[in-house]
N, C-alpha and C positions, 0 to 999 in steps of 0.2 A: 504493500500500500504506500510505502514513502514514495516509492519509485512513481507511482498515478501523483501522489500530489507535488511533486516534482516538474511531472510534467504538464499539470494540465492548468491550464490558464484559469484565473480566478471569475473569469464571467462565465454564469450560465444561464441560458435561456427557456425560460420557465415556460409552459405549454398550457400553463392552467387557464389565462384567460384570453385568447386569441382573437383577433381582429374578428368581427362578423359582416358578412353583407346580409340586407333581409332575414336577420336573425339565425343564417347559416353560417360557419367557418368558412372565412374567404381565404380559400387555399391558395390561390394568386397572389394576396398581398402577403402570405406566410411565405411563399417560396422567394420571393422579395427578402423577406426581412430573414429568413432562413441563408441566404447568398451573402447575406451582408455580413452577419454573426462570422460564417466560414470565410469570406474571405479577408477577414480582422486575423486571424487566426486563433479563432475562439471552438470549442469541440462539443461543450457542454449540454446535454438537452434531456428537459423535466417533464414526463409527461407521467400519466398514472391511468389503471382500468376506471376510472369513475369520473375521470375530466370527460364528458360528454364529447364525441365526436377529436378530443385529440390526438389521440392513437392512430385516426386512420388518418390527420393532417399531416402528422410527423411522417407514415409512410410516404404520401403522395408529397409534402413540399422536403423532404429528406431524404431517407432509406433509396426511394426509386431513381433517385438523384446525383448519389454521392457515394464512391467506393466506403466499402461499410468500416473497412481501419481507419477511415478519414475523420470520424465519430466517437464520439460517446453515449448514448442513451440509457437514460433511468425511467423505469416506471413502477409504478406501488401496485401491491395487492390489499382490497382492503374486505379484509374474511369477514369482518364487522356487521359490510351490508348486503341483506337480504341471501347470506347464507346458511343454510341448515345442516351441511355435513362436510364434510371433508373433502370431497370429490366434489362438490359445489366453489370450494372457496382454493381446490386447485384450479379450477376450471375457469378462473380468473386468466392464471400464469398464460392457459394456453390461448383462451381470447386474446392478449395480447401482444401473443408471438403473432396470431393469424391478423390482429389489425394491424399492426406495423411493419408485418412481413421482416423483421430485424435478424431473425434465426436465431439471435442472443441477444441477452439485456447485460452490457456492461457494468450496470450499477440497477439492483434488484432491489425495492424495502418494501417492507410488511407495515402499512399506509397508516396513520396516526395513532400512534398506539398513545395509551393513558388512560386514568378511569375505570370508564365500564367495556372500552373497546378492545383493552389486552387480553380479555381474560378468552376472545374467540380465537387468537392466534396461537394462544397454550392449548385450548381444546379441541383446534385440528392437527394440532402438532404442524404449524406450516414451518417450524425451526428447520427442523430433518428436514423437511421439503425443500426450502433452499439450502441446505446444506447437501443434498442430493442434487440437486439442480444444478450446483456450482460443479459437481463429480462428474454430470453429466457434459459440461461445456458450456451448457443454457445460459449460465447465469458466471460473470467475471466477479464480482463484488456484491455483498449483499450486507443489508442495514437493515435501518427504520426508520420513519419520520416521527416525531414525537410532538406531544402537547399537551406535557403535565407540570407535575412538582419535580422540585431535583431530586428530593428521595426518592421518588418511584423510578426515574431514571437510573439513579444507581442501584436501584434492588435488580432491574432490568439488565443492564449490564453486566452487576457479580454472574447474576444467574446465567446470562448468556454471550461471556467472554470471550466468544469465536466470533462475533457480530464485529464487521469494517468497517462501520461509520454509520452516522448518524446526524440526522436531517432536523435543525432545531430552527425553531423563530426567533431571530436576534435582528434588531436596530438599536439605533442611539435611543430612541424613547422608550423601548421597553425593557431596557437595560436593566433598570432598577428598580422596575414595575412590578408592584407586588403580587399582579397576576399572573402575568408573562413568567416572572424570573428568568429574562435571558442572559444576563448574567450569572446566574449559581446554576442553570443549567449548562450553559456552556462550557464552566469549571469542571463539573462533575465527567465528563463527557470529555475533557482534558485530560482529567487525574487516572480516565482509564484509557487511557494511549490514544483514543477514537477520534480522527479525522472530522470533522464536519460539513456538511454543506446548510449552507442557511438559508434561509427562505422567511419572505416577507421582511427581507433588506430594507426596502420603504412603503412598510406597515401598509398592503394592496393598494399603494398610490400617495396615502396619505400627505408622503413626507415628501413628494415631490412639491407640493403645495403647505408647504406649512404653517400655523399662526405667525401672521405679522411681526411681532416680536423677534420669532427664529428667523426669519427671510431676511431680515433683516441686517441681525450678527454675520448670516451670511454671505451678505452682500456688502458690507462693509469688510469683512475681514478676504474676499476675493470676487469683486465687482464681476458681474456677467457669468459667474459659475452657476450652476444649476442646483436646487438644492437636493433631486435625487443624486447627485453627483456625490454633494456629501456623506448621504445616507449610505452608499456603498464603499464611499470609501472607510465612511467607520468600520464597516461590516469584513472588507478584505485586508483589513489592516489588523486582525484578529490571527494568533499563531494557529496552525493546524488546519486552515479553511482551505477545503477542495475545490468548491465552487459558491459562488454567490450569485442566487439566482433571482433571474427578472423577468417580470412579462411585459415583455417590450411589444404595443401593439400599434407602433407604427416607425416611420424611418427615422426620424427627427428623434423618440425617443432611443431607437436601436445606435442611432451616430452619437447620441453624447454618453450613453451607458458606455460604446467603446471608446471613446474618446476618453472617460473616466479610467478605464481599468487598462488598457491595453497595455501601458506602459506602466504602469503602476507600480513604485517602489514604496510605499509605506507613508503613513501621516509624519508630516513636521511636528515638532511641539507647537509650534503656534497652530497647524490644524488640529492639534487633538485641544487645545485651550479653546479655539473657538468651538467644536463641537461638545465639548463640556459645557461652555455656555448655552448653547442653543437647548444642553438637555437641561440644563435648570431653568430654562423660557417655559419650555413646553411643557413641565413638571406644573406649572402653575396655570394651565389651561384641562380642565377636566372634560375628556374627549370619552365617546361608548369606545372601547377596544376591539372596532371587528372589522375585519381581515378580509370579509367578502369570500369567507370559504364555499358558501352557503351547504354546509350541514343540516344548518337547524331547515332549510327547504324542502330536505328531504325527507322529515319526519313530518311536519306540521300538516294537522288534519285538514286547516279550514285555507289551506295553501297562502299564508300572510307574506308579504314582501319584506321577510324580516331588514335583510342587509339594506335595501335600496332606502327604509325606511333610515337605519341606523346612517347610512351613507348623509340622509339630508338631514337628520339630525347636527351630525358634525361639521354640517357646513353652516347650521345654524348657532352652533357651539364657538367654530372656532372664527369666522366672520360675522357674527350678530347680522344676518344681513337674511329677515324674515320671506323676503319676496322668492328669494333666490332658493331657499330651501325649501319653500310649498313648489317650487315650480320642480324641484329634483325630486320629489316626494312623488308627484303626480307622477312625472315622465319612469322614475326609475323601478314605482310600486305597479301602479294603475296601465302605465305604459309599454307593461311589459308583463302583463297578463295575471298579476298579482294580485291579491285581497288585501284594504290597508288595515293598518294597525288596530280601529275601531273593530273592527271583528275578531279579534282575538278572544278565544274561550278562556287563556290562561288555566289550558291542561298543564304548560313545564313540561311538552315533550323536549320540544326543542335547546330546553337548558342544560337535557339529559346528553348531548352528542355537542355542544360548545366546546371548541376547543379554548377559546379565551376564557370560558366560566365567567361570560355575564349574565345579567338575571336580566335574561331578554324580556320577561311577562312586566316588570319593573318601567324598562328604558320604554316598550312600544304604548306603555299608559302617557308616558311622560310625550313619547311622539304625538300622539292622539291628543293632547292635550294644548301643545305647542301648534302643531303643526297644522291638523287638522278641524276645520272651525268646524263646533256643534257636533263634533264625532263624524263628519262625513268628510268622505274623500273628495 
């Protein structure tokens, strides 16, 4: 494994949320921003069985494209959902050999584990299965993506010390964040030799736009730099990191992600002083934590637009600016086939499968109250 993190460039490109045309995967503009990644000389690529329609992007703007040494690709199994047996939750593996057509997954993980989600990966024994799968050639490297506490992290680990890396959520603002903890998870995940690849660099966007305050330090302390630019560099600037991954869903962002990393030797002290800054700005803006995994979408009975809602909350949070977060509430809940927040029965399924561990039934009163006038959408 030193040897992969030796040589593989610190950008990755994350497959999770991919350009759309008419609400389809516009595979045209992915083999665009696929060409540009490879000819940066960047290798990295994040895709997983449960990103709707990425597997077979990755084939068609990749795999059928590019001699397959010329790559790297990851994708997750996630036994969690909607498996019942053993042979259900292989049957992941081989879906995603047939949609990417890859013949192998260079970098294999067993998809968020934490919580209530580990206990399906112990009880199809999917361990032996990529430990089989690597005997077989299938599989070059195998992990796990995580989204817990650090102690459950290192019980996971002791227990299973043949594991090559591991996929954790780290940025500057959830460093210290006492739900995140991507700091004490990072360490732990250090102290047992494990390489990482990070994900959610800049918190699904977040940090590309961040309160006033931070844009600010930013922009005073290197006029014209972008602030997702910062956000990864704090992120690659971290010992042990395989790849730092992004979903770049257009060219303008895919040119300054590489223009960020390409050459990339490590933060100055005065970048890490001004990133320090920008984290005690944003420490004092209290934002919802979510990521736009959408989890909780796929359990919720009365199908509520949890994230699009959370999304316009934080633009009402972090710019006070009422007009603009009713108009993203509408477009991102209502506008895309969703139920708003007023309809919430506040079952807590969706609390149950957060990987942030917000008290979504809590934030969507407070949406509906904010956002939505009289309870209607």
């Amino acid at each position: 494994m030193k040897e992969v993190l030796e040589k593989t460039k610190k950008l990755g490109f994350g497959l999770m949320r991919l350009p759309k045309k008419d609400d389809v995967i516009d595979v045209e503009q992915v083999k665009e921003l696929v060409d540009q990644f490879m000819e940066a000389g960047f290798t990295y690529f994040d895709t997983a069985w449960a990103y709707q329609g990425s597997e077979e992007a990755a084939r068609q703007a990749l795999v059928e494209r590019y001699p397959r040494d010329s790559f790297t690709l990851a994708t997750k199994n996630a036994a969690w959902i909607n498996c019942k047996t053993r042979e259900e939750a292989i049957a992941q593996f081989e879906t995603s050999l047939e949609r990417t057509g890859a013949g192998y997954f260079d970098f294999y993980l067993l998809h968020n584990l934490g919580g209530p989600r580990t206990h399906f990966f112990d009880d199809y024994d999917m361990w032996s299965f990529v430990r089989e799968m690597k005997e077989a050639g299938k599989i070059r490297h195998y992990g796990f993506s995580f989204h817990s506490t650090p102690e459950e992290l290192d019980e996971l680990l002791t227990k299973h010390p043949d594991v090559e890396f591991v996929q954790l959520q780290i940025n500057y603002a959830d460093w210290e964040s006492p739900a995140i903890q991507s700091r004490a998870v990072y360490e732990v995940a250090r102290k047992h030799g494990k390489p990482v690849v990070i994900m959610e660099p800049v918190k699904g966007g977040l940090l590309a736009a961040p309160p006033k305050s931070v844009e600010e330090i930013f922009q005073n302390a290197e006029p014209g730099s972008s602030s997702a630019s910062w956000a990864l560099r704090f992120a690659a600037d971290l010992d042990g990191v395989l790849a730092v991954l992004s979903g770049m869903n257009t060219v303008e962002q895919m040119a300054d992600n590489i223009a960020t990393l390409k050459d990339f030797r490590g933060l100055t002290e005065a970048q890490r002083e001004t990133l320090n800054n920008a984290q005690k700005a944003m420490a004092e803006v209290p934002l919802i934590p979510c990521t736009t995994c959408n989890y909780c979408a796929k359990v919720c009975p009365m199908e509520i637009g949890i994230s699009g809602s959370f999304t316009a909350m934080n633009i009402m949070l972090l710019f006070d600016n009422l007009a603009s977060a009713k108009h993203q509430e509408n477009w991102l809940v209502g506008g895309h086939g969703r139920k708003h927040a007023n309809e919430c029965i506040q079952c807590g399924a969706c609390e149950e499968v957060c990987p942030q561990h917000i008290s979504i039934r809590e934030e969507l009163v407070r949406v509906k109250e904010t956002l939505l006038e009289d309870g209607e959408g």
